[in-house]
C-alpha positions as a Markdown table, in Angstrom:
| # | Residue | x | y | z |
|---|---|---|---|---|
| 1 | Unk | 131.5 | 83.3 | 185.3 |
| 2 | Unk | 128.0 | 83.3 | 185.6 |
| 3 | Unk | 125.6 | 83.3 | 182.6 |
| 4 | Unk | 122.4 | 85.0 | 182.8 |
| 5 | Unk | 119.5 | 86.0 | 180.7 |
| 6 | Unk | 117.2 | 89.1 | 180.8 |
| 7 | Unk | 113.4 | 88.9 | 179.9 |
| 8 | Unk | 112.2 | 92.7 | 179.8 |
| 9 | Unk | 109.9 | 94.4 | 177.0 |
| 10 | Unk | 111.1 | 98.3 | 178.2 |
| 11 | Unk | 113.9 | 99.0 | 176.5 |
| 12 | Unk | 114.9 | 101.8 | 178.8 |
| 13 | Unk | 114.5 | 99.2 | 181.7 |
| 14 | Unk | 116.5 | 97.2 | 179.7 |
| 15 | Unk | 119.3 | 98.9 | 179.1 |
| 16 | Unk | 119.2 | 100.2 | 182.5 |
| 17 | Unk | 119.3 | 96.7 | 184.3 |
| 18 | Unk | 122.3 | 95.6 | 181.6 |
| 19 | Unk | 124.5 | 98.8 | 182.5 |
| 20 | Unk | 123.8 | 97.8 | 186.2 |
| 21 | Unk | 125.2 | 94.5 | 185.3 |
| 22 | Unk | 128.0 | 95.8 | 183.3 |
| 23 | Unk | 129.6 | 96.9 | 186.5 |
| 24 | Unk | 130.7 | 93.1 | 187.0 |
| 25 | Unk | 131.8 | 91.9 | 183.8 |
| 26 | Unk | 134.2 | 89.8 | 185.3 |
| 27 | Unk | 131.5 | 87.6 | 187.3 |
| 28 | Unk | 128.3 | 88.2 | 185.4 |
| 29 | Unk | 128.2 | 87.1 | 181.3 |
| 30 | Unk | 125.1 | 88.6 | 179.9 |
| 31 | Unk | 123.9 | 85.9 | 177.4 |
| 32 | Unk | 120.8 | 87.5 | 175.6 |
| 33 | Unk | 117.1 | 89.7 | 176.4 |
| 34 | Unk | 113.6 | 88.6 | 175.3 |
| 35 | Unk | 110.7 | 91.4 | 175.1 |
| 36 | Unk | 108.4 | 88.6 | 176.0 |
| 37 | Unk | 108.3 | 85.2 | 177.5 |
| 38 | Unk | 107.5 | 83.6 | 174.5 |
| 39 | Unk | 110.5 | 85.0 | 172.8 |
| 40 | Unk | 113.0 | 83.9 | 175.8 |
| 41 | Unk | 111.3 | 80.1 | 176.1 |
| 42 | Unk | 111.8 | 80.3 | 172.3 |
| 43 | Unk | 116.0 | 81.8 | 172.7 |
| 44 | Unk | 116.9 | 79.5 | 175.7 |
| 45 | Unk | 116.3 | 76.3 | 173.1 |
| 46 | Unk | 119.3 | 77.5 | 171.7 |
| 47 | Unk | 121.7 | 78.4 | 175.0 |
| 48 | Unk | 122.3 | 75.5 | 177.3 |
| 49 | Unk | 124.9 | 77.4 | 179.6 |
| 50 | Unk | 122.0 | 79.6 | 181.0 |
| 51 | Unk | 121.9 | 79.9 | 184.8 |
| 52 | Unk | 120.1 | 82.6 | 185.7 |
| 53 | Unk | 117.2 | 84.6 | 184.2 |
| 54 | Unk | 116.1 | 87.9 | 185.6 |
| 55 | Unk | 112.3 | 87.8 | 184.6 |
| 56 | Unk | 109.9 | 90.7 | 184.3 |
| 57 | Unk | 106.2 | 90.4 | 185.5 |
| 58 | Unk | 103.9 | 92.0 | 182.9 |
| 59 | Unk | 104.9 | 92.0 | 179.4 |
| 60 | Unk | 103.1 | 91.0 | 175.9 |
| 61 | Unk | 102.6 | 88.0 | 174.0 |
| 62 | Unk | 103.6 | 86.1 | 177.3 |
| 63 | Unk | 103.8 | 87.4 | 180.9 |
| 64 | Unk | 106.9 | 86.7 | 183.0 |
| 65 | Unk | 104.6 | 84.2 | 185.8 |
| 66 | Unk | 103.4 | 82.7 | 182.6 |
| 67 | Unk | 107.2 | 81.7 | 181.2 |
| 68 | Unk | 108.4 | 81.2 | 184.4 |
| 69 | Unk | 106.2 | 78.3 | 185.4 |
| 70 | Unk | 107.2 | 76.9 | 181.4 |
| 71 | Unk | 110.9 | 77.9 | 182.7 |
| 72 | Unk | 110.8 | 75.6 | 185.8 |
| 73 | Unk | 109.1 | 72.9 | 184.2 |
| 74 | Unk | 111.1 | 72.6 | 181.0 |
| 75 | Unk | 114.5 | 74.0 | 182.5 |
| 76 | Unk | 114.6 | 73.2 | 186.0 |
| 77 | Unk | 118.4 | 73.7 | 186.2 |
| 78 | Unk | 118.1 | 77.3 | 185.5 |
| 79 | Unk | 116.7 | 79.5 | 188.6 |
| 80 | Unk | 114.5 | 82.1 | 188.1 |
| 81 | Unk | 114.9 | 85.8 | 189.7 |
| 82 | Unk | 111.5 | 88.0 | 189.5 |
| 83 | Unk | 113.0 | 91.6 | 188.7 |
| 84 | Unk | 109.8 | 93.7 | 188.9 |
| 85 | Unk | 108.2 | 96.8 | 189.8 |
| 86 | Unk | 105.1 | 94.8 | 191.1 |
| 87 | Unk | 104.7 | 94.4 | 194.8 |
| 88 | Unk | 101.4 | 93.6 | 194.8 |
| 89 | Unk | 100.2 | 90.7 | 196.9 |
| 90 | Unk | 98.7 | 88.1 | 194.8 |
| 91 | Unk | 101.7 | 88.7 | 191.6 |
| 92 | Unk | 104.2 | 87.7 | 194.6 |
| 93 | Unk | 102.1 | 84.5 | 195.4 |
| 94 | Unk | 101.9 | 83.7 | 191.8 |
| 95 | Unk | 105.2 | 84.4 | 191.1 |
| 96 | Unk | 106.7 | 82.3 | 193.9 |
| 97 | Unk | 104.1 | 79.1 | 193.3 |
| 98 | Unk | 105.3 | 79.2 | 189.7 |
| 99 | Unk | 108.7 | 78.6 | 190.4 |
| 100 | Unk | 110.4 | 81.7 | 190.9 |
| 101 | Unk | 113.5 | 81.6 | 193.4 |
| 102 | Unk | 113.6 | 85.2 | 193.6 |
| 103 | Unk | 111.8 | 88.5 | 193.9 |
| 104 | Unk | 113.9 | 92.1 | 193.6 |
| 105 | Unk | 112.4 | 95.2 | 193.2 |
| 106 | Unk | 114.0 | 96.8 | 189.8 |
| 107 | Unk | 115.0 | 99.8 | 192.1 |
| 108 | Unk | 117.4 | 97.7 | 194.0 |
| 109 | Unk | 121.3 | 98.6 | 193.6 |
| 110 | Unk | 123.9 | 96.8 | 191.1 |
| 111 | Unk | 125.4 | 95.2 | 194.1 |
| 112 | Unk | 122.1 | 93.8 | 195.1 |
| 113 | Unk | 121.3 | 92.0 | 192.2 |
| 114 | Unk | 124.9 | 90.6 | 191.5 |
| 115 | Unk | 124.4 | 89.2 | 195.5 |
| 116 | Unk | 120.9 | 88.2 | 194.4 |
| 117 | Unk | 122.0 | 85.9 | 191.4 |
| 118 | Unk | 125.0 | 84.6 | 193.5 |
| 119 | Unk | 122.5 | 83.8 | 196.6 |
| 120 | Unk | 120.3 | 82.0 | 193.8 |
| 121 | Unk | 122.8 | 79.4 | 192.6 |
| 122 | Unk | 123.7 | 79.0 | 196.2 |
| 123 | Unk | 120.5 | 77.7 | 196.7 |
| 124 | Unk | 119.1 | 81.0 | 198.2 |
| 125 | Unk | 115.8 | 82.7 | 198.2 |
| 126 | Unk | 116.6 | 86.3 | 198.1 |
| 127 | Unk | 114.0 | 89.2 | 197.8 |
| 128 | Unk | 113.8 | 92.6 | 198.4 |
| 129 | Unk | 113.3 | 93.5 | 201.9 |
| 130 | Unk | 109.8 | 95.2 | 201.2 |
| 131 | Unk | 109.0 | 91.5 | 199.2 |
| 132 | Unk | 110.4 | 89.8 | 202.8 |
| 133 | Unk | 108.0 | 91.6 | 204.3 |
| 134 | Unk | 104.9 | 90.8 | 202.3 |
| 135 | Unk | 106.1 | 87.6 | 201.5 |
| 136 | Unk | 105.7 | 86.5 | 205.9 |
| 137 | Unk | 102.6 | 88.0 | 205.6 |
| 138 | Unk | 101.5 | 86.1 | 203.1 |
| 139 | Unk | 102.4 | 82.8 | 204.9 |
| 140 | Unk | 100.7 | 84.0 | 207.8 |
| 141 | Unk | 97.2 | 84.6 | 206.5 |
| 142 | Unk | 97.4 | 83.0 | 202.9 |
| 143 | Unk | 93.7 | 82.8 | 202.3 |
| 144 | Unk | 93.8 | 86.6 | 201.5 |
| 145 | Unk | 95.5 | 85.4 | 198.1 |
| 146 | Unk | 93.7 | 82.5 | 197.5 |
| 147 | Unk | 90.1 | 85.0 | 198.0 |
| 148 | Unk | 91.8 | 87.1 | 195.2 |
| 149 | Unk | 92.0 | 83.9 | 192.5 |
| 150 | Unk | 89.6 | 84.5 | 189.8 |
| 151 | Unk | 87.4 | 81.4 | 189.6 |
| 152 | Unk | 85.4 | 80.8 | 186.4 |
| 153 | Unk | 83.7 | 77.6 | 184.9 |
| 154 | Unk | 84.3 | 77.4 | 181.5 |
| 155 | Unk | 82.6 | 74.1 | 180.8 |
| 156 | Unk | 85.6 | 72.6 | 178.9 |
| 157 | Unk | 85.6 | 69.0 | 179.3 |
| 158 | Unk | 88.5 | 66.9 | 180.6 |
| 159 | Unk | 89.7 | 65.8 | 177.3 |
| 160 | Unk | 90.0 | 69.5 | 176.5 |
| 161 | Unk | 91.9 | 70.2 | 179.8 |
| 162 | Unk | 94.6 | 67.4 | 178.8 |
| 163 | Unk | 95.3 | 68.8 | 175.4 |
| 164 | Unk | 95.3 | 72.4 | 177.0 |
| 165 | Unk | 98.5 | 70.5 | 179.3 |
| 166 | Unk | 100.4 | 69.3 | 176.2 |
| 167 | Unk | 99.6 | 72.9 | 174.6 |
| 168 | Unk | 101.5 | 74.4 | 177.7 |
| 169 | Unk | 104.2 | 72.1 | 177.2 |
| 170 | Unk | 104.5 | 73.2 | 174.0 |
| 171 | Unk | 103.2 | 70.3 | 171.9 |
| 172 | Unk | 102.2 | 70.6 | 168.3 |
| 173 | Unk | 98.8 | 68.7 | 166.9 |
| 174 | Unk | 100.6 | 65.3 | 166.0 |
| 175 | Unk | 103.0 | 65.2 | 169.0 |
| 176 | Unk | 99.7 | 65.7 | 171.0 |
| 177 | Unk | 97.8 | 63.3 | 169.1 |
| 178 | Unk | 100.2 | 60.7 | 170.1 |
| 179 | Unk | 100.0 | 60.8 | 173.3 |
| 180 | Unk | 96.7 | 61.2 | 173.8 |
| 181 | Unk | 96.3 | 58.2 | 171.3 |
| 182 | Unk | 93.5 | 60.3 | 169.1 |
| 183 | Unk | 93.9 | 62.0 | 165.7 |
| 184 | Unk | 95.9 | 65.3 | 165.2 |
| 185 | Unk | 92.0 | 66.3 | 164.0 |
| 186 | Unk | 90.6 | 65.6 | 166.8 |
| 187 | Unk | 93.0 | 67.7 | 168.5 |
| 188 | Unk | 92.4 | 70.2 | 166.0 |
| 189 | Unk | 88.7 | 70.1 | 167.0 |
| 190 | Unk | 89.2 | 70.3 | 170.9 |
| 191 | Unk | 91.3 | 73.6 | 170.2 |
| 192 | Unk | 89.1 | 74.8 | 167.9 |
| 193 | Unk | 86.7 | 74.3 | 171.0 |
| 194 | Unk | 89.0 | 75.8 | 174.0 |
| 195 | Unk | 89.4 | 79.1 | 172.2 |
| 196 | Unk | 85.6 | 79.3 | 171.5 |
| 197 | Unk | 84.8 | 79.0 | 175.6 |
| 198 | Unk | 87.9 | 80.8 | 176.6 |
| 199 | Unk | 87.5 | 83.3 | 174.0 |
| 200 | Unk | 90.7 | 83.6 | 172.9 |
| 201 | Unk | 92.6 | 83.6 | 169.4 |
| 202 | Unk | 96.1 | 81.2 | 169.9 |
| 203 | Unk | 97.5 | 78.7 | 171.8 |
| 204 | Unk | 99.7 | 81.3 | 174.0 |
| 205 | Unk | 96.4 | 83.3 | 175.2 |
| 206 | Unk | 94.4 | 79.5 | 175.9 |
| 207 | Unk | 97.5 | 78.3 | 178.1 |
| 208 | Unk | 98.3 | 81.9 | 180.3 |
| 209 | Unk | 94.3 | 82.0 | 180.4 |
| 210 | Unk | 94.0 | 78.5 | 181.3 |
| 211 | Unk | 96.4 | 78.6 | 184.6 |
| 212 | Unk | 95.4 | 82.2 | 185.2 |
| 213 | Unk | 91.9 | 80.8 | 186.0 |
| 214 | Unk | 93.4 | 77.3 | 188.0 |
| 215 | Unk | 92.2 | 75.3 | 185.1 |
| 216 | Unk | 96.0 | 73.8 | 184.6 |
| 217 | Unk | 98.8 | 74.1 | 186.7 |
């Protein structure tokens, strides 16, 4: 039996993706679905039989390349299926350099994504044949990606760039602190600093901005 989890914020797609899994009761156990990424990193603390998540691209609060990179840093023993309706160039790059082991189009068929998540564990890479495609291309000429990263320079120093790692890794002020071996209010201030020149509000918007712009990994 083969445990998976779903991160989707449609509810019709949803539904949709857990009545094509239904199907195969007998080999698939569905475990739980997140709306966002921030709500599955937050749910997978509590299941340590996951195998498999089937991740959406674009959803709120935390996009799916976003949690997948947290995914295959903090939970490397879990492989990572991008079920999308993006075919776009660069979210395939993205998706792939951030861990992801797979890429399926959500129009593909029930038996396709049971043979997907079976491919997975067996060490597999599979994609839709339409993300094969792409996917060759993109190995070919890869600087057509790489011209498409948005570059910025937000002038943040490199002690902000470290704590802006922890923050990804999910580390509060103190925990932080510690390893940085500097006050939790001098973290305090250096955040207080990243969102001013990232202009953003909370530690989730600083971190997906952050790698979005190559700042972290």
């Amino acid at each position: 039996m083969i445990t998976i989890a779903l991160a989707e914020d449609n509810d019709f797609l949803a539904a949709s993706t857990k009545e094509k899994l239904s199907f195969f009761s007998d080999e698939i156990k569905f475990a739980f679905r997140a709306k966002n990424g921030k709500e599955l990193l937050t749910k997978l603390e509590n299941y340590s039989d996951i195998q498999v998540i089937l991740m959406d691209i674009e959803m709120p609060v935390m996009d799916g390349i976003s949690a997948t990179q947290i995914v295959s840093e903090k939970f490397p023993e879990i492989k990572v299926i991008m079920l999308t309706v993006f075919d776009d160039d660069d979210k395939i790059f993205n998706a792939i350099r951030s861990g992801a082991m797979g890429y399926l189009l959500k129009e593909e068929s029930p038996e396709k994504i049971i043979e997907s998540i079976k491919m997975v564990l067996d060490g597999g890479a599979p994609m839709s044949s339409t993300i094969a495609s792409k996917t060759l291309q993109l190995l070919r000429n890869p600087i057509q990606v790489n011209d498409k990263e948005i570059t910025q320079d937000f002038n943040l120093s490199a002690r902000e760039i470290e704590v802006l790692e922890y923050l990804k890794k999910g580390f509060d002020y103190v925990k932080t602190a510690e390893h940085l071996f500097i006050s939790p209010f001098t973290v305090r201030k250096h955040i207080e600093n990243i969102y001013k020149k990232l202009q953003v509000h909370n530690k989730i918007e600083a971190v997906q901005k952050a790698i979005n712009h190559n700042i972290i990994n």
